[in-house]
C-alpha positions in Angstrom: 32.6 -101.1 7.2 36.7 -101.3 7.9 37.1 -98.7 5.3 34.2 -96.2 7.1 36.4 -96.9 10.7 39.6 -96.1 9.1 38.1 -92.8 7.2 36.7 -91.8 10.7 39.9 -92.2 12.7 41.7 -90.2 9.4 39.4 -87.5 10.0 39.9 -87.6 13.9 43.3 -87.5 13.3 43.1 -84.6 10.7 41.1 -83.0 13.4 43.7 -83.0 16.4 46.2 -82.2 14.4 44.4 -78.4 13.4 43.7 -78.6 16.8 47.2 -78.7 17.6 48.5 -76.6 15.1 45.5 -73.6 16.3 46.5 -74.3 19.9 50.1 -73.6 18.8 49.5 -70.2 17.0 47.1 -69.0 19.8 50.1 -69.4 22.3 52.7 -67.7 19.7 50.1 -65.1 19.5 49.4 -65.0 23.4 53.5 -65.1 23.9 54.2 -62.2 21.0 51.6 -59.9 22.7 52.7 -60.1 26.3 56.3 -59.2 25.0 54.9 -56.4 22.8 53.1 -55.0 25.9 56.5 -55.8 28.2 58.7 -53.8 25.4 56.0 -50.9 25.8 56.2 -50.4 29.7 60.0 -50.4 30.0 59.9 -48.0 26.9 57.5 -45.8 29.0 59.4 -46.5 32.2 62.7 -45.3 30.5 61.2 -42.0 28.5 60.0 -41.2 32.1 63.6 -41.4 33.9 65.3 -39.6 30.6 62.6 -36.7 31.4 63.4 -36.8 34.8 66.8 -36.6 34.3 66.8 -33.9 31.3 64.8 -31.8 34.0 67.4 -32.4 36.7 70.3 -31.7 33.7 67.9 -28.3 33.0 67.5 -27.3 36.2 71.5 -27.8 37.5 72.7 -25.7 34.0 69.9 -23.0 34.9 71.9 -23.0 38.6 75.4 -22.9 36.9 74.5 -20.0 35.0 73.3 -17.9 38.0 76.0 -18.5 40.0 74.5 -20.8 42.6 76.4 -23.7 41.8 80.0 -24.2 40.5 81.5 -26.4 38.0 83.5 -28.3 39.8 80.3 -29.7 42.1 78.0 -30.1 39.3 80.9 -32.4 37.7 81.3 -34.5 40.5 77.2 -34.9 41.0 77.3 -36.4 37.2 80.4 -38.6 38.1 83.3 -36.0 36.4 86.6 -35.5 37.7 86.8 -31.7 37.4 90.3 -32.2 37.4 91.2 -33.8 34.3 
């Protein structure tokens, strides 16, 4: 009878502690996939400003080489001292 208690509170024991242990890797998991999806919308967010701005870069070149704009104000839109 003491030996059938002490096997059932083993097993019991046995039992929380895979319950544990699945509770764990289900939040690992849980955690691993919301970064996975976070690292994917910045990386989306960013290939949408570098089009943007290749566009912008594109479309300020095309100007430079019809004459509309000069160099000195297209290097000082990017941050360039046109003097140096």
């Amino acid at each position: 009878m003491l030996n059938i208690k002490q096997q059932e509170r083993s097993d019991q024991y046995k039992k929380q502690e895979m319950q544990k242990k699945l509770d764990e890797e289900n939040m690992r998991a849980l955690k691993i996939k919301q970064e996975r999806e976070e690292l994917m919308r910045n990386r989306f967010e960013l290939r949408k400003q570098i089009d943007t701005d290749k566009q912008k870069i594109l479309q300020d070149f095309d100007q430079l080489k019809r004459g509309k704009m000069n160099t000195e104000d297209i290097a000082k839109q990017y941050g360039y001292d046109p003097k140096v």
